[in-house]
PDB file with one MODEL, atoms N, CA, C and O in Angstrom:
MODEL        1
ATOM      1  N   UNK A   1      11.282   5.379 -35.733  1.00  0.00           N
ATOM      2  CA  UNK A   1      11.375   6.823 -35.819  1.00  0.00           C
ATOM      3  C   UNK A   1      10.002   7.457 -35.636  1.00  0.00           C
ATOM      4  O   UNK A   1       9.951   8.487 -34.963  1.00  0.00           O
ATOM      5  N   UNK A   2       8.919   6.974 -36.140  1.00  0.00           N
ATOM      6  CA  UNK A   2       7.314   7.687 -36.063  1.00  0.00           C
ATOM      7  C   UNK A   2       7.246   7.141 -34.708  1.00  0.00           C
ATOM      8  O   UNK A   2       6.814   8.082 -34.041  1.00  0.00           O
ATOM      9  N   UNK A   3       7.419   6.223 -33.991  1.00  0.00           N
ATOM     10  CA  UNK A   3       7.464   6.678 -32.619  1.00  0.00           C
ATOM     11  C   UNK A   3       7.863   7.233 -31.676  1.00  0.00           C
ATOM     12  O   UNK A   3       7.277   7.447 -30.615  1.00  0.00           O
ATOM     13  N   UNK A   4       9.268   7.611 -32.107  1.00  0.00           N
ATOM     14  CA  UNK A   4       9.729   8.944 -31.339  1.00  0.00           C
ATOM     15  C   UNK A   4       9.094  10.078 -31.851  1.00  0.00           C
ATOM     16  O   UNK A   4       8.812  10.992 -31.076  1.00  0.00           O
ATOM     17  N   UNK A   5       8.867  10.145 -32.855  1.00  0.00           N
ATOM     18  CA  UNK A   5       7.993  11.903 -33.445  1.00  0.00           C
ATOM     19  C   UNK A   5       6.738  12.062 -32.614  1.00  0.00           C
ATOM     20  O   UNK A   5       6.357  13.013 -31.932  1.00  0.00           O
ATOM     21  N   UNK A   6       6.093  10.648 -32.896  1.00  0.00           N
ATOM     22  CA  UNK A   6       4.519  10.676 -32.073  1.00  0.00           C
ATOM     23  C   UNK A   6       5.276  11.112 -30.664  1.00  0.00           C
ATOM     24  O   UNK A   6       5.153  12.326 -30.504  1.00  0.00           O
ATOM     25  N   UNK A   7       5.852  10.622 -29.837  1.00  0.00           N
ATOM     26  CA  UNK A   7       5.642  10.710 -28.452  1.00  0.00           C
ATOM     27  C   UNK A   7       6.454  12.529 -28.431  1.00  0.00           C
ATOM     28  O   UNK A   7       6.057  13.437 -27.702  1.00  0.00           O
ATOM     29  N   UNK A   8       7.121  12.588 -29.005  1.00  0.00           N
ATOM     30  CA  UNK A   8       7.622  13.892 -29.048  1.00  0.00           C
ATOM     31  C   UNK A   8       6.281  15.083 -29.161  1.00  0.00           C
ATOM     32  O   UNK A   8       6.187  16.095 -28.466  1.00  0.00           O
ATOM     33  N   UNK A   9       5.411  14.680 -30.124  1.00  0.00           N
ATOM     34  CA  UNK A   9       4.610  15.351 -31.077  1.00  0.00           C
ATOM     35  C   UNK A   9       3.657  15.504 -29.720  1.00  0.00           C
ATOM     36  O   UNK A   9       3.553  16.591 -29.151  1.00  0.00           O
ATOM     37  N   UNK A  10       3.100  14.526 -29.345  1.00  0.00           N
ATOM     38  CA  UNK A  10       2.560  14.895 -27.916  1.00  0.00           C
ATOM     39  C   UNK A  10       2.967  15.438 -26.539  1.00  0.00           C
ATOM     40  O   UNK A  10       2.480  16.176 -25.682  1.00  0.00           O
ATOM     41  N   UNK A  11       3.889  14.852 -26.696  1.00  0.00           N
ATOM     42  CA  UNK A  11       4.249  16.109 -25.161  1.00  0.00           C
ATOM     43  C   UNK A  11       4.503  17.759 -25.682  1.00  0.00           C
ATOM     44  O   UNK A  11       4.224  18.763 -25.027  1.00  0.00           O
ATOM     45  N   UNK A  12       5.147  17.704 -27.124  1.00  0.00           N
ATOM     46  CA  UNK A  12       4.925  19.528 -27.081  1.00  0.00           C
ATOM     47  C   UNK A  12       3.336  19.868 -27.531  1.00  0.00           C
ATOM     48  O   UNK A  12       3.221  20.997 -28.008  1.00  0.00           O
ATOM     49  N   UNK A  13       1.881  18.949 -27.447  1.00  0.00           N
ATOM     50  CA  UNK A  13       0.839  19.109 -27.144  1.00  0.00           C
ATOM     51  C   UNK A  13       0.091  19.700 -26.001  1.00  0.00           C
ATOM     52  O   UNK A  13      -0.785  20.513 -25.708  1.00  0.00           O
ATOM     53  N   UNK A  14       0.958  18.806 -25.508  1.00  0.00           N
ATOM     54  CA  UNK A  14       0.352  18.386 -24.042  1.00  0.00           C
ATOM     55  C   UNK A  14       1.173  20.117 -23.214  1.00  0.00           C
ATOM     56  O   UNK A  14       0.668  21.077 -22.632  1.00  0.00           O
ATOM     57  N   UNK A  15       2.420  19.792 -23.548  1.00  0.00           N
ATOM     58  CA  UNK A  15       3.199  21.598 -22.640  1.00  0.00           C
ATOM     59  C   UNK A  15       2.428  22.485 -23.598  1.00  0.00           C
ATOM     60  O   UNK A  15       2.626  23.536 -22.989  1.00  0.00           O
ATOM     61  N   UNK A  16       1.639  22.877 -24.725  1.00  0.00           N
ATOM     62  CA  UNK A  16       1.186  23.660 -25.041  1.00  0.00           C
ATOM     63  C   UNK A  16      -0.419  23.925 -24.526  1.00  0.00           C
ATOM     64  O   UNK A  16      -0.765  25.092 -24.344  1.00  0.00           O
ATOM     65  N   UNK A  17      -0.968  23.302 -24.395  1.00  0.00           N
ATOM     66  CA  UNK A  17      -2.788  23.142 -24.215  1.00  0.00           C
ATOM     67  C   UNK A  17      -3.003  22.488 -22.769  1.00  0.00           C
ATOM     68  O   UNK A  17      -4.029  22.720 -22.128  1.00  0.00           O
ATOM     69  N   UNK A  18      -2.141  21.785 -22.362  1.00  0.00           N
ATOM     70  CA  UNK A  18      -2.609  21.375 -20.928  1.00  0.00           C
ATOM     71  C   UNK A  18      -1.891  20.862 -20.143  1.00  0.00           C
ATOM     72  O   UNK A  18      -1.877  19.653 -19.912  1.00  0.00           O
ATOM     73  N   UNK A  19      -1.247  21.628 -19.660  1.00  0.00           N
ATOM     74  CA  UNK A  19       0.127  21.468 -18.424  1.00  0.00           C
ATOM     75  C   UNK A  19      -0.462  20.330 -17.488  1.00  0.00           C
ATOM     76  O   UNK A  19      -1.677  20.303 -17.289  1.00  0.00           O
ATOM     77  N   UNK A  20       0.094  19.710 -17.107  1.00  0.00           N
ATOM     78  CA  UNK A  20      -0.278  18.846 -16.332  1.00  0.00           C
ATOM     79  C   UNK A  20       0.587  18.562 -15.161  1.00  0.00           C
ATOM     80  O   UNK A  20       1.759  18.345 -15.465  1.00  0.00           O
ATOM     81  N   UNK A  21       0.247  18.498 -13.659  1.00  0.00           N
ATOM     82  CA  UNK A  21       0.951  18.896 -11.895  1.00  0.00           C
ATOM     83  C   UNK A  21       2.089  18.550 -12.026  1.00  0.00           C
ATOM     84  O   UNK A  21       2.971  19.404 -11.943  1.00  0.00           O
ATOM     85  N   UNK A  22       2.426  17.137 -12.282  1.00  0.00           N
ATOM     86  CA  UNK A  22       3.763  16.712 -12.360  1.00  0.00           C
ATOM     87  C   UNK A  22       4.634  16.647 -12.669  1.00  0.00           C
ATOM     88  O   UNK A  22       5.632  16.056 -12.257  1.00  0.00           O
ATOM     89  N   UNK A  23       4.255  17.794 -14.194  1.00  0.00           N
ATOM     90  CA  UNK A  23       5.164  18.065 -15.671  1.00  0.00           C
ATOM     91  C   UNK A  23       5.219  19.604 -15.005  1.00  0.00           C
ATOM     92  O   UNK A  23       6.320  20.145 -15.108  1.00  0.00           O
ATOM     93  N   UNK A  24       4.415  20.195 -14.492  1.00  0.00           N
ATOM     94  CA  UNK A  24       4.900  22.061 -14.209  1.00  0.00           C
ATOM     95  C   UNK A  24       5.877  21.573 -12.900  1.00  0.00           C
ATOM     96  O   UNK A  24       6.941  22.183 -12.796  1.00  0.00           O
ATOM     97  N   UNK A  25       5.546  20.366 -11.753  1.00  0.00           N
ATOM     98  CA  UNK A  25       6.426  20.578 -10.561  1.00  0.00           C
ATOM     99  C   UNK A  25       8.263  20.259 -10.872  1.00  0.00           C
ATOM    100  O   UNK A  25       9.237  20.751 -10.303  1.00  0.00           O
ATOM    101  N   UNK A  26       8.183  19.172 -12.083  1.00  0.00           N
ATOM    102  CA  UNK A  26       9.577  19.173 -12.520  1.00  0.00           C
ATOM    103  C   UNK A  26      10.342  20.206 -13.496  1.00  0.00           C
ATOM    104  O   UNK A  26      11.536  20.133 -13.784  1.00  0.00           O
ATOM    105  N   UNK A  27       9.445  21.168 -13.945  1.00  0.00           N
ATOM    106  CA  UNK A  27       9.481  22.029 -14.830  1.00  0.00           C
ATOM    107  C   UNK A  27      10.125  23.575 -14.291  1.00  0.00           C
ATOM    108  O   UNK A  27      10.990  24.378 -14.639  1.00  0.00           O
ATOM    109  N   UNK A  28       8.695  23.342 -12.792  1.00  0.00           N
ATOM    110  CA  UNK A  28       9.629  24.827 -12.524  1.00  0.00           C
ATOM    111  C   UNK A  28      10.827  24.015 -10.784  1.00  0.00           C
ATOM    112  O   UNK A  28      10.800  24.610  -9.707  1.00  0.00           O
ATOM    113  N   UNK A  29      11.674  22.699 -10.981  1.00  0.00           N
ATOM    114  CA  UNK A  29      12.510  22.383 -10.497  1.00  0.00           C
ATOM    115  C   UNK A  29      12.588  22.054  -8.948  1.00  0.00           C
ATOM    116  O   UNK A  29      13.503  22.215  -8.140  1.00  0.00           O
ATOM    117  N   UNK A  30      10.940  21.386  -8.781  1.00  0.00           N
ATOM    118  CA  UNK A  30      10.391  21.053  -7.248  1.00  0.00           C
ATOM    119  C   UNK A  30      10.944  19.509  -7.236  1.00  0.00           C
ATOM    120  O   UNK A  30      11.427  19.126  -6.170  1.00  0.00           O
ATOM    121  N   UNK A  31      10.917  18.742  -8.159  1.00  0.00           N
ATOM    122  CA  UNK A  31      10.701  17.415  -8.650  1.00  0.00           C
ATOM    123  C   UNK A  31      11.737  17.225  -9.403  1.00  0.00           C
ATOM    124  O   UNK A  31      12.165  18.123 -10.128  1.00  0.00           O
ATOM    125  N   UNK A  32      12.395  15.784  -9.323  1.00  0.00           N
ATOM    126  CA  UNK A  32      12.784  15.377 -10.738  1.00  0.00           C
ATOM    127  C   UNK A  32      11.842  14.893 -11.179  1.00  0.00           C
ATOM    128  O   UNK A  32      10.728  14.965 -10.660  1.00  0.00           O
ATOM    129  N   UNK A  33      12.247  14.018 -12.735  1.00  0.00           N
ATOM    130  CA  UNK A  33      11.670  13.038 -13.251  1.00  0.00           C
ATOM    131  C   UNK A  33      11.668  11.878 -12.906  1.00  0.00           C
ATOM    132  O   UNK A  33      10.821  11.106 -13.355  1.00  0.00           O
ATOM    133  N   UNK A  34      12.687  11.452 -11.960  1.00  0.00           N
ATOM    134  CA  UNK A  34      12.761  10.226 -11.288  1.00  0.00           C
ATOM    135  C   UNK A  34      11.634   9.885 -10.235  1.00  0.00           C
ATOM    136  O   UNK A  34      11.030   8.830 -10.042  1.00  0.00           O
ATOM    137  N   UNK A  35      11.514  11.541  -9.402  1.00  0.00           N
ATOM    138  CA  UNK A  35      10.376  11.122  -8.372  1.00  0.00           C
ATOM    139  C   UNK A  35       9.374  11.456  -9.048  1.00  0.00           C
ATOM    140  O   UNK A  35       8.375  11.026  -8.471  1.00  0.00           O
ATOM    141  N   UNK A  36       9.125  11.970  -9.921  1.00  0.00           N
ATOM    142  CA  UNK A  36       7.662  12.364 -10.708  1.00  0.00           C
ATOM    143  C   UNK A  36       7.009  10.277 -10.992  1.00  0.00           C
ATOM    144  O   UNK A  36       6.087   9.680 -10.437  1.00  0.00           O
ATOM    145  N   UNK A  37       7.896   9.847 -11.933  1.00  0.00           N
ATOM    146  CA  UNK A  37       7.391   8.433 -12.076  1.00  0.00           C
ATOM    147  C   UNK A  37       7.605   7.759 -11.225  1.00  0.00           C
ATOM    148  O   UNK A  37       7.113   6.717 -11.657  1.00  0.00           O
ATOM    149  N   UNK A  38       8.084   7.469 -10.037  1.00  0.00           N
ATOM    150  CA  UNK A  38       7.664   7.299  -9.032  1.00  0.00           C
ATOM    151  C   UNK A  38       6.818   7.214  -8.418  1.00  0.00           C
ATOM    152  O   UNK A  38       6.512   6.199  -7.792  1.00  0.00           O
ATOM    153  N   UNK A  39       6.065   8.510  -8.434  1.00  0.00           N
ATOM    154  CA  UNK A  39       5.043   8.824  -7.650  1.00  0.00           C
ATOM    155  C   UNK A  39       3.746   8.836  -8.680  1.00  0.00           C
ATOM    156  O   UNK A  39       2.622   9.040  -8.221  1.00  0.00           O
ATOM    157  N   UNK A  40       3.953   8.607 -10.091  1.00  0.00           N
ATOM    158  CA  UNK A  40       3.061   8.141 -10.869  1.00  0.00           C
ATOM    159  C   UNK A  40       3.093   6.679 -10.741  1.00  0.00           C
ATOM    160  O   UNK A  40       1.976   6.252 -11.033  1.00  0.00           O
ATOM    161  N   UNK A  41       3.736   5.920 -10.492  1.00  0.00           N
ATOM    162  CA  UNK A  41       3.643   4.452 -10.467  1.00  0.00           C
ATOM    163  C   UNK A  41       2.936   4.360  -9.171  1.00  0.00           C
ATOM    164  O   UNK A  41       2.041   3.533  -8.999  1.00  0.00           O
ATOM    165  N   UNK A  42       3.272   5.091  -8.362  1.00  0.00           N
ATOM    166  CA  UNK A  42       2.582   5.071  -6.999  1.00  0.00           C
ATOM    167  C   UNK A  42       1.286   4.634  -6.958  1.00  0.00           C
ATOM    168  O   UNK A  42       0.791   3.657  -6.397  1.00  0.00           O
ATOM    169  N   UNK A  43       0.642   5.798  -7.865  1.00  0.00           N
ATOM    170  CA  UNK A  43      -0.707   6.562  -7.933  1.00  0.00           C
ATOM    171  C   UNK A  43      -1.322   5.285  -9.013  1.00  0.00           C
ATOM    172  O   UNK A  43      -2.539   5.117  -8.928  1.00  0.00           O
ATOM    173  N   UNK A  44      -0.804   4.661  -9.706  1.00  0.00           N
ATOM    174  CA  UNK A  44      -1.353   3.189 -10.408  1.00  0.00           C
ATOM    175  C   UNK A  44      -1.512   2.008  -9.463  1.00  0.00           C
ATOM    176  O   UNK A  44      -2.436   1.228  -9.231  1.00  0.00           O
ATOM    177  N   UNK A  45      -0.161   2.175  -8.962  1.00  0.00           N
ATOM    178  CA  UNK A  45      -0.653   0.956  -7.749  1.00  0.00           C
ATOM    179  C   UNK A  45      -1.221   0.980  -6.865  1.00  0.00           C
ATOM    180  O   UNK A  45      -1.593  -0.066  -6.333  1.00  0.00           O
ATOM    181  N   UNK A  46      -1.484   2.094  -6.406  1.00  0.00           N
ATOM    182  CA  UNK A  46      -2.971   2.157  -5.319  1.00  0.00           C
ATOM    183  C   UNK A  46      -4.090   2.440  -5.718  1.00  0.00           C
ATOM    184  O   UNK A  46      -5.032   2.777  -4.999  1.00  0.00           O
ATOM    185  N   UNK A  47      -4.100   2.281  -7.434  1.00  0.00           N
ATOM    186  CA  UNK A  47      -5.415   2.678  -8.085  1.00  0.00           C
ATOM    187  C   UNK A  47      -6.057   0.959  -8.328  1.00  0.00           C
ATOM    188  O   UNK A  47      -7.188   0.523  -8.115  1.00  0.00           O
ATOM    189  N   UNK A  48      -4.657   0.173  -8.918  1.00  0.00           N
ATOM    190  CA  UNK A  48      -4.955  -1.101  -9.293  1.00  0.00           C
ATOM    191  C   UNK A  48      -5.724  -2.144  -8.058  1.00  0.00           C
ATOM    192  O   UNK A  48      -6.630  -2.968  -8.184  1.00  0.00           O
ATOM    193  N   UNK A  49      -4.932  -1.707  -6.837  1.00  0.00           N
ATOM    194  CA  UNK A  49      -4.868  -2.746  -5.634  1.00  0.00           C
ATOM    195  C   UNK A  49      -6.384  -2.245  -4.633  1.00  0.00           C
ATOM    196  O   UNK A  49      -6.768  -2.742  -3.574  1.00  0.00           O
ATOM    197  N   UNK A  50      -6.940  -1.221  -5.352  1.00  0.00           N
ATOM    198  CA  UNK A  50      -8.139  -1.260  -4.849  1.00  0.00           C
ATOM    199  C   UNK A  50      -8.439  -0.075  -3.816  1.00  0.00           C
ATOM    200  O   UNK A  50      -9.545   0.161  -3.330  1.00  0.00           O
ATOM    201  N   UNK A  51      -6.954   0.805  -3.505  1.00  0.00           N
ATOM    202  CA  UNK A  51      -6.802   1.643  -2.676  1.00  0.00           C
ATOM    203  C   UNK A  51      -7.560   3.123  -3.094  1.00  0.00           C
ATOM    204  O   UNK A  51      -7.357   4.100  -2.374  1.00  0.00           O
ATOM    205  N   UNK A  52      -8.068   3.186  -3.785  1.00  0.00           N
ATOM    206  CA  UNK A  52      -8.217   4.616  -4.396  1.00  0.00           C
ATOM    207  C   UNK A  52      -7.182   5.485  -5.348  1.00  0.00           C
ATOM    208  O   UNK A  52      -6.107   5.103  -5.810  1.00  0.00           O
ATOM    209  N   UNK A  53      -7.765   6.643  -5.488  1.00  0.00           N
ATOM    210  CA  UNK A  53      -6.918   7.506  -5.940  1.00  0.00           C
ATOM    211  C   UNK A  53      -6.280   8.462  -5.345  1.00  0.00           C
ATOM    212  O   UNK A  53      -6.866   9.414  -4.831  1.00  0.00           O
ATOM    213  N   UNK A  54      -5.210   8.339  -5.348  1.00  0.00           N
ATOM    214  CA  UNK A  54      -4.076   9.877  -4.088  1.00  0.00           C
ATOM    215  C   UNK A  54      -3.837  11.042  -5.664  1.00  0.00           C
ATOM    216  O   UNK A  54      -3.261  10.893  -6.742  1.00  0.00           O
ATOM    217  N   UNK A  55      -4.524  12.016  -5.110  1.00  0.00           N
ATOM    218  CA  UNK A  55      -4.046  12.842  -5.843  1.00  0.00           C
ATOM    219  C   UNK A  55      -2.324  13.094  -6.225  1.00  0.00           C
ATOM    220  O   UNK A  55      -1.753  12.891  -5.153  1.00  0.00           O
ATOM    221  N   UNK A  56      -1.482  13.374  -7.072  1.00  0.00           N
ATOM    222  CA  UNK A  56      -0.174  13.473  -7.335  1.00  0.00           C
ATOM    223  C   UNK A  56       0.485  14.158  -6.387  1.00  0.00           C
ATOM    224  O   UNK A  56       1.574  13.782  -5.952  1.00  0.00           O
ATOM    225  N   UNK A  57      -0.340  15.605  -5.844  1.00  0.00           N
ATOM    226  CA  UNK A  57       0.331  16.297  -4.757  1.00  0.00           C
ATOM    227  C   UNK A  57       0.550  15.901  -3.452  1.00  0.00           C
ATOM    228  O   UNK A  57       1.390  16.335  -2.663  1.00  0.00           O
ATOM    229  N   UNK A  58      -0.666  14.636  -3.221  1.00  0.00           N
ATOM    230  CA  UNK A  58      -0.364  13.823  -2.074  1.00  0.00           C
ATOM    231  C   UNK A  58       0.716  13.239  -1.501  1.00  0.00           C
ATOM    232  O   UNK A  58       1.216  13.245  -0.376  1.00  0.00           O
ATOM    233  N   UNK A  59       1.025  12.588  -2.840  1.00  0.00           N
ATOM    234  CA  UNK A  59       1.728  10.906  -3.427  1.00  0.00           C
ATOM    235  C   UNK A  59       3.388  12.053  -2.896  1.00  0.00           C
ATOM    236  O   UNK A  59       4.009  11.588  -1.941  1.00  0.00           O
ATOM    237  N   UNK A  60       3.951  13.375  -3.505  1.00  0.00           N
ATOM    238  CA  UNK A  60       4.934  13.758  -3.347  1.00  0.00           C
ATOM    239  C   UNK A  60       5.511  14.178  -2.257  1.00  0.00           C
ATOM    240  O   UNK A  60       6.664  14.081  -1.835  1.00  0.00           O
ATOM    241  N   UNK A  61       4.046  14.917  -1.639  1.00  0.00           N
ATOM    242  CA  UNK A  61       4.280  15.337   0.003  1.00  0.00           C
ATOM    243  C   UNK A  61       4.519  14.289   1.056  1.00  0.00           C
ATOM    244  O   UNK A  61       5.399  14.536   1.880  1.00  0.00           O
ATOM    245  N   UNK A  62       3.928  13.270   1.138  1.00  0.00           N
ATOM    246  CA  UNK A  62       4.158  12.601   1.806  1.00  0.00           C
ATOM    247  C   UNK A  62       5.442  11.415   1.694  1.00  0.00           C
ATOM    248  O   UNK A  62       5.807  10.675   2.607  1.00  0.00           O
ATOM    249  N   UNK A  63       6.052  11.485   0.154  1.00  0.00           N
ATOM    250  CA  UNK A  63       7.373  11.153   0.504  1.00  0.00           C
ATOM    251  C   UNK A  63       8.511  12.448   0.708  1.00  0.00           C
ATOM    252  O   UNK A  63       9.696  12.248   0.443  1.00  0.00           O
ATOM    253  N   UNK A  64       8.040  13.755   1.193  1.00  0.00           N
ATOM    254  CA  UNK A  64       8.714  14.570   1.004  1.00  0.00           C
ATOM    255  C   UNK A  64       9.272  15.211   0.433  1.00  0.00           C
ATOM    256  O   UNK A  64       9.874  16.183   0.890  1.00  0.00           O
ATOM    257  N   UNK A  65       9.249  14.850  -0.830  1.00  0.00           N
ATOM    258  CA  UNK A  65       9.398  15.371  -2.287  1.00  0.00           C
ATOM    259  C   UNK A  65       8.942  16.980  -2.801  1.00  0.00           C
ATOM    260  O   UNK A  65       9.349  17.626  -3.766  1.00  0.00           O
ATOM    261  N   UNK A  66       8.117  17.267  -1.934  1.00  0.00           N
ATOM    262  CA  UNK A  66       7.384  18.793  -1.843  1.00  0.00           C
ATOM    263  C   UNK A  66       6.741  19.117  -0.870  1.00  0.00           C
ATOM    264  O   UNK A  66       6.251  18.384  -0.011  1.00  0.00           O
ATOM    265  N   UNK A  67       6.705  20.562  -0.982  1.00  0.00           N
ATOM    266  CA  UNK A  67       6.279  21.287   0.635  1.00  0.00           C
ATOM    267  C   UNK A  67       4.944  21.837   0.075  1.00  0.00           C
ATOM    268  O   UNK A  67       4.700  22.227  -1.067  1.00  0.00           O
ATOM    269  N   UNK A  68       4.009  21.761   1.341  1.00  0.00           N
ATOM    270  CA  UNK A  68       2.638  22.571   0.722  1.00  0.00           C
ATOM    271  C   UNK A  68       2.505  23.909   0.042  1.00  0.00           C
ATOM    272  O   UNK A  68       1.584  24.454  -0.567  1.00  0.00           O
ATOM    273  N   UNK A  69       4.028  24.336   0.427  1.00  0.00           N
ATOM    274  CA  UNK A  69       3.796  25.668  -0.295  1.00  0.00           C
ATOM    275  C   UNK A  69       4.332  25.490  -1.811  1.00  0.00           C
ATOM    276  O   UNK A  69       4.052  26.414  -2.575  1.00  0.00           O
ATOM    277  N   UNK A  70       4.905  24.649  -2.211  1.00  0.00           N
ATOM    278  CA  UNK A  70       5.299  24.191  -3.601  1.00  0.00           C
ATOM    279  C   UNK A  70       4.368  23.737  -4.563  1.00  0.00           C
ATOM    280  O   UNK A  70       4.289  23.877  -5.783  1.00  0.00           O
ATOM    281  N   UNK A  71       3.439  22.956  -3.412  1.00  0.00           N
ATOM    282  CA  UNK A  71       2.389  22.061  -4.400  1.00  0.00           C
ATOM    283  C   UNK A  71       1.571  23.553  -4.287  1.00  0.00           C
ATOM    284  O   UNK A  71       1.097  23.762  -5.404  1.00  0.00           O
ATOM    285  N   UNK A  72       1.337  24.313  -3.657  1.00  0.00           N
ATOM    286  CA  UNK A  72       0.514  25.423  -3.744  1.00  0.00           C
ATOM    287  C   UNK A  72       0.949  26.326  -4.875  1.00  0.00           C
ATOM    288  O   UNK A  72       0.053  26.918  -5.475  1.00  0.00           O
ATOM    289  N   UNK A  73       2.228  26.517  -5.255  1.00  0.00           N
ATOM    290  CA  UNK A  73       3.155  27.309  -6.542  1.00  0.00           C
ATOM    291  C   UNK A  73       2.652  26.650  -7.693  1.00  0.00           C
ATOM    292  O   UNK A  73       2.069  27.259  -8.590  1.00  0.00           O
ATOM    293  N   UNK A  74       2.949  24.874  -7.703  1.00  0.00           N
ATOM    294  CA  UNK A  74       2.103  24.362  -8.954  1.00  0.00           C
ATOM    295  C   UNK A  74       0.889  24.724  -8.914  1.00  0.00           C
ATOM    296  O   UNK A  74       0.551  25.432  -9.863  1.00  0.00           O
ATOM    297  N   UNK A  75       0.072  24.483  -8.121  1.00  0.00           N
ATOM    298  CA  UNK A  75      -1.354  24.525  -8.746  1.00  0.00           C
ATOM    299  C   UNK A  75      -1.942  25.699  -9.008  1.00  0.00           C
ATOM    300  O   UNK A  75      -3.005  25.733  -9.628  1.00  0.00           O
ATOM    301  N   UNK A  76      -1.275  26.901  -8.532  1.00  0.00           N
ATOM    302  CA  UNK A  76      -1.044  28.352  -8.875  1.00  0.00           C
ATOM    303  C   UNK A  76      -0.979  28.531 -10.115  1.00  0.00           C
ATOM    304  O   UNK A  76      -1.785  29.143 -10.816  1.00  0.00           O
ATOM    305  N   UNK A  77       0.303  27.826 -10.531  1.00  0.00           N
ATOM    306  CA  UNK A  77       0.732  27.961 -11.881  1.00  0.00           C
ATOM    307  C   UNK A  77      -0.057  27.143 -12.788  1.00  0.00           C
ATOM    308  O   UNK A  77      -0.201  27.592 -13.924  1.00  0.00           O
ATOM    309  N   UNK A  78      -0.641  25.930 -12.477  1.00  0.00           N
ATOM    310  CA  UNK A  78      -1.471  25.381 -13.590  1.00  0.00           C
ATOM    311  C   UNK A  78      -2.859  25.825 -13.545  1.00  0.00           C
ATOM    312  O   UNK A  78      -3.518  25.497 -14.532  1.00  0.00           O
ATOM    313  N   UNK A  79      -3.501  26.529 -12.592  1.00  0.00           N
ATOM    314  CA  UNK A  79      -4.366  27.534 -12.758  1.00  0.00           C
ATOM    315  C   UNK A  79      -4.735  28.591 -13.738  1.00  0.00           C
ATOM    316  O   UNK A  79      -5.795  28.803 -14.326  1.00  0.00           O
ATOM    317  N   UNK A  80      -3.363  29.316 -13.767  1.00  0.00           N
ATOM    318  CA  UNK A  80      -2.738  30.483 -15.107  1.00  0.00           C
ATOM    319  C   UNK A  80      -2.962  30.186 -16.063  1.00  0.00           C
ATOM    320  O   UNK A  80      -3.607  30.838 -16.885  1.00  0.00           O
ATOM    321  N   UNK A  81      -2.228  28.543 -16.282  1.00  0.00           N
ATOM    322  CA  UNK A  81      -1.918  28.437 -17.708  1.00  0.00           C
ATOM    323  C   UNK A  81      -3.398  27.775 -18.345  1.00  0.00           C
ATOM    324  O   UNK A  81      -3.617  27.739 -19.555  1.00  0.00           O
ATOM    325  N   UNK A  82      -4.329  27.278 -17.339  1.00  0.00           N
ATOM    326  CA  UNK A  82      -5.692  26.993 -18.020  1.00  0.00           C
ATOM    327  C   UNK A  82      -6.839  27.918 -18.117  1.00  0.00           C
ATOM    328  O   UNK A  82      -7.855  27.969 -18.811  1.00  0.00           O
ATOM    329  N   UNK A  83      -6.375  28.552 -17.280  1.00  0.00           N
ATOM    330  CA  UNK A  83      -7.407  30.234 -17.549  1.00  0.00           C
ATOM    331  C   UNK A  83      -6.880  30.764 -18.627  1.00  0.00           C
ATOM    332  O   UNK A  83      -7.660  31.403 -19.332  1.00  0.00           O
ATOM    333  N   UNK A  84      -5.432  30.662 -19.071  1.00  0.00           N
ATOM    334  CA  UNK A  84      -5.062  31.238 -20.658  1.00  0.00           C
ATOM    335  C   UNK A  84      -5.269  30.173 -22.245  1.00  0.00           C
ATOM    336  O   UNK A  84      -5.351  30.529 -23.420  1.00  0.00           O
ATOM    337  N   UNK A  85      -5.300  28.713 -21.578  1.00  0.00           N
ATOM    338  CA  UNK A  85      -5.760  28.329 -22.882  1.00  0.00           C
ATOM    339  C   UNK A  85      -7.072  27.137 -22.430  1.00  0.00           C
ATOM    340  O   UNK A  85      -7.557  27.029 -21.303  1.00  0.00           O
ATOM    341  N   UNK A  86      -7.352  26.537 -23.340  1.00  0.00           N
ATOM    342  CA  UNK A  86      -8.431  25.569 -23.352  1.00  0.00           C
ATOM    343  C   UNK A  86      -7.123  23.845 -22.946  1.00  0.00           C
ATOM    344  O   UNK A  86      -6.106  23.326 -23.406  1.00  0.00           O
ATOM    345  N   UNK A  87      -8.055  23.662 -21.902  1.00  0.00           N
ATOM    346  CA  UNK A  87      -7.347  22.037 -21.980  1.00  0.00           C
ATOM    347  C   UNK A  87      -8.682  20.905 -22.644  1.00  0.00           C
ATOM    348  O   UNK A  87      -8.453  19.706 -22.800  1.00  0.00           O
TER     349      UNK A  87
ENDMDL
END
């Protein structure tokens, strides 16, 4: 049970103080959650295997998952919400 509270306890942290690309693109309904971890597992395995880092908005566009003008709406929107609080 304290590990469901903890992980609970942090994500309404995390949606309060510091939105984060992949949590606003499924949020405002660009993304599921299916392709969100997806494309976070992505972004590990080309981190692990030596490939670099693909930014998240990369990793989605290029499986088609989002249009530049979407990833442009997120980062719009997570712009807002860090000019209104501290991350």
């Amino acid at each position: 049970m304290n590990q469901i509270m903890t992980a609970n306890s942090l994500k309404d942290v995390s949606r309060k103080y510091c939105p984060r690309f992949g949590q606003l693109a499924v949020e405002m309904g660009f993304i599921t959650e299916s392709q969100l971890k997806e494309a976070l597992a992505s972004q590990i395995h080309d981190e692990l295997s030596g490939h670099g880092h693909r930014l998240l908005g990369t990793i989605l566009f290029d499986n088609d998952w989002m249009s530049g003008a979407q990833i442009d709406q997120v980062l719009n929107a997570l712009a807002q919400k860090m000019r209104g609080e501290e991350c």
